[in-house]
C-alpha positions in Angstrom: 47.1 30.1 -22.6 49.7 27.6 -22.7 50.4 25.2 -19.6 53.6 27.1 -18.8 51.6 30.0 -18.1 49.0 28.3 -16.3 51.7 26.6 -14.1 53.4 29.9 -13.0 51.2 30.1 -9.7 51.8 26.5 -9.0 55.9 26.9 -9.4 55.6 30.1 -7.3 54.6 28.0 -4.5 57.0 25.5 -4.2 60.7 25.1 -3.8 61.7 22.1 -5.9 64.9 21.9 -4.0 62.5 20.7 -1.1 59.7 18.9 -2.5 59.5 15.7 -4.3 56.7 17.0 -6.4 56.7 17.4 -9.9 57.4 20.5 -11.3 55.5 20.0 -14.6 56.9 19.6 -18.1 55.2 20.2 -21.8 52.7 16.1 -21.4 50.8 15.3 -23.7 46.8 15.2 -22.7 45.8 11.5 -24.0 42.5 10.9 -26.2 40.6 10.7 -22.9 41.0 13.5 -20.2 42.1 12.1 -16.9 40.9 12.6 -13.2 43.1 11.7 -9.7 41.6 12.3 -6.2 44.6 12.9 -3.6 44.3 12.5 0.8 46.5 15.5 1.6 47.1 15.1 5.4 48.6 18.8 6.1 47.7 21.8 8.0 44.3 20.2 7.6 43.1 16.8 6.2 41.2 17.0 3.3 40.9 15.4 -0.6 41.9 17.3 -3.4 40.0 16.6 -6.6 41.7 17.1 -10.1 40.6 16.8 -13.4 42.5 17.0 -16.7 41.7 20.3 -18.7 43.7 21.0 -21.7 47.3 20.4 -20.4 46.9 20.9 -16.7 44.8 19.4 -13.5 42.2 22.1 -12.8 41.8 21.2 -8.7 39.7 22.0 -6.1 40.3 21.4 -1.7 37.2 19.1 -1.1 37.8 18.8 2.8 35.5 16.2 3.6 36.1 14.4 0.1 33.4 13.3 -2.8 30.6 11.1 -2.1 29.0 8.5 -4.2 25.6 10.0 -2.6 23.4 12.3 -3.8 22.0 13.9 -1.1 25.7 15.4 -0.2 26.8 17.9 -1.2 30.6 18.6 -0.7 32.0 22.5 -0.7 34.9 22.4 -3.0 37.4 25.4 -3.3 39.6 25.8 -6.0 43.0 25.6 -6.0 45.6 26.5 -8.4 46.3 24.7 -11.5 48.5 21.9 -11.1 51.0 19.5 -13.3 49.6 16.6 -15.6 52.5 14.6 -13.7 50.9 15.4 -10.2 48.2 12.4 -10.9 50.9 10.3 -9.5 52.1 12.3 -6.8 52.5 10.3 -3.4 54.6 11.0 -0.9 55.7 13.4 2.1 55.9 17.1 1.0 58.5 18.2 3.7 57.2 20.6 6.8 57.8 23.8 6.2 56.9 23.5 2.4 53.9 25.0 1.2 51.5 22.3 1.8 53.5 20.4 3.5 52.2 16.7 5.1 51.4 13.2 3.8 49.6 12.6 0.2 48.6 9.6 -1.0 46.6 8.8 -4.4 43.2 7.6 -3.9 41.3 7.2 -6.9 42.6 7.8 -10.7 40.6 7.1 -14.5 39.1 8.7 -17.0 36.4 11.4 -17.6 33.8 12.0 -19.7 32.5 15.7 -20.5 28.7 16.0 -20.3 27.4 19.8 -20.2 25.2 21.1 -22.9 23.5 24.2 -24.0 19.9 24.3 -23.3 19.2 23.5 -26.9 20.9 20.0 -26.4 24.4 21.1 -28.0 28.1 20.1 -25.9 30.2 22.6 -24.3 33.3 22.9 -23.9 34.5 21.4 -20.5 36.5 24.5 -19.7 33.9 27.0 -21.2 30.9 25.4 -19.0 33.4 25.9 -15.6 33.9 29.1 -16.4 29.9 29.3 -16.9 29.8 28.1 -13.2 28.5 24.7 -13.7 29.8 21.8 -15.5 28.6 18.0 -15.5 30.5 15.1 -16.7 31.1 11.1 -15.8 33.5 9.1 -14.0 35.4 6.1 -14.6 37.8 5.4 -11.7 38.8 2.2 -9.8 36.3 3.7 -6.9 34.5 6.7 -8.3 31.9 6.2 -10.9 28.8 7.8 -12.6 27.7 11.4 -13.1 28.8 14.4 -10.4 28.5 18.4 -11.4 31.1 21.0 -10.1 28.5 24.1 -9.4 29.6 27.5 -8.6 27.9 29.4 -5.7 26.1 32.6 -6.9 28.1 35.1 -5.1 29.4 32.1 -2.4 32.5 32.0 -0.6 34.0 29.1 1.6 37.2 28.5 3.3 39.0 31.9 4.2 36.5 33.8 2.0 37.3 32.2 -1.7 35.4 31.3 -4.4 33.1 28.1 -3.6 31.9 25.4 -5.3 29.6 22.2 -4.3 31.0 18.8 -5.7 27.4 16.9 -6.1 26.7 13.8 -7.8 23.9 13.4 -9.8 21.1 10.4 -10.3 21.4 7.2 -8.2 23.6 6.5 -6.2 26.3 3.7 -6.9 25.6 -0.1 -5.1 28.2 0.3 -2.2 29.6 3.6 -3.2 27.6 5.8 -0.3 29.3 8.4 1.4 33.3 9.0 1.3 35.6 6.4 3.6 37.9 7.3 6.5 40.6 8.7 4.9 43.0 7.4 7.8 42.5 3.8 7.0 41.7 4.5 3.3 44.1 2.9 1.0 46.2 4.2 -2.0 45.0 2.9 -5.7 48.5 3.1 -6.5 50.2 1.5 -3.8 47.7 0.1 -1.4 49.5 2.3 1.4 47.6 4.0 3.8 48.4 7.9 4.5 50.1 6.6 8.1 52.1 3.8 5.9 53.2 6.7 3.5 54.3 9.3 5.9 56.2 6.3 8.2 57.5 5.6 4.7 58.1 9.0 3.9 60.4 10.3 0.5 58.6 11.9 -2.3 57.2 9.6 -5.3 
């Protein structure tokens, strides 16, 4: 399915005329897929988590954001696909907007696919989500090491959709415990905090 197609519930959202976000446009995936994590201060605060699949950000509403700790484990509820082009998304989506409130970007890099078969054999990043489990490696400015995305057997979160726990895996990072304020957590594209952002406000 082509990223037009996986865009259409995205665009169906959102009136471009009123939002500084990107609508998407054919990008070309680089040699290494990418990840962004995004503070979305709107009807409720929470992070969104995004990783590069093919030619779209698959993303998922992790409302109290990932942890560099192994012992938490975050719900995360998918969202629909977004734009390659949203990774640097910050700004003030307008009230009244669908998801409408302050974003600001707060970790970006790279990812590494991990998942195998159970005779030792890789899997396709998209084929082991839709299995309900996929593992893979971080390389951001503050995220790093291995985390899983694992589906809930028959689980539902937020409003009754599909679930997923956001859990990362063997030790935890020096100084990476837990997930920081996100009101006085600070942009790795800007160095604005969400309050400096919305004062700011504008889209990109």
């Amino acid at each position: 399915m082509g990223g037009g197609d996986r865009l259409r519930e995205y665009r169906g959202k959102r009136d471009f005329g009123g939002t500084g976000e990107p609508r998407g446009k054919d990008a070309s995936p680089g040699e290494e897929p990418r990840f962004v994590v995004q503070i979305h201060d709107a009807s409720t605060l929470h992070f969104d988590f995004r990783l590069q699949v093919g030619d779209v950000l698959k993303s998922w509403s992790v409302p109290k954001g990932p942890s560099g700790d192994p012992g938490d484990k975050r719900l995360a509820v998918p969202t629909e696909d977004h734009p390659l082009e949203y990774e640097d998304f910050e700004g003030v989506i307008p009230r009244g907007e669908y998801g409408g409130g302050t974003v600001i970007v707060w970790d970006r890099g790279t990812y590494r696919p991990l998942s195998h078969d159970r005779r030792g054999r890789p899997v396709p990043f998209e084929e082991a989500l839709g299995h309900g489990h996929a593992t893979f490696r971080l390389n951001g400015t503050k995220l790093h090491g291995d985390y899983a995305l694992t589906r809930f057997r028959g689980g539902q979160g937020i409003d009754g959709e599909e679930a997923w726990l956001l859990v990362k895996t063997g030790h935890a990072g020096a100084g990476k415990h837990g997930t920081p304020d996100p009101h006085r957590a600070r942009s790795v594209r800007t160095g604005r905090t969400l309050a400096q952002v919305a004062g700011h406000g504008g889209g990109r």
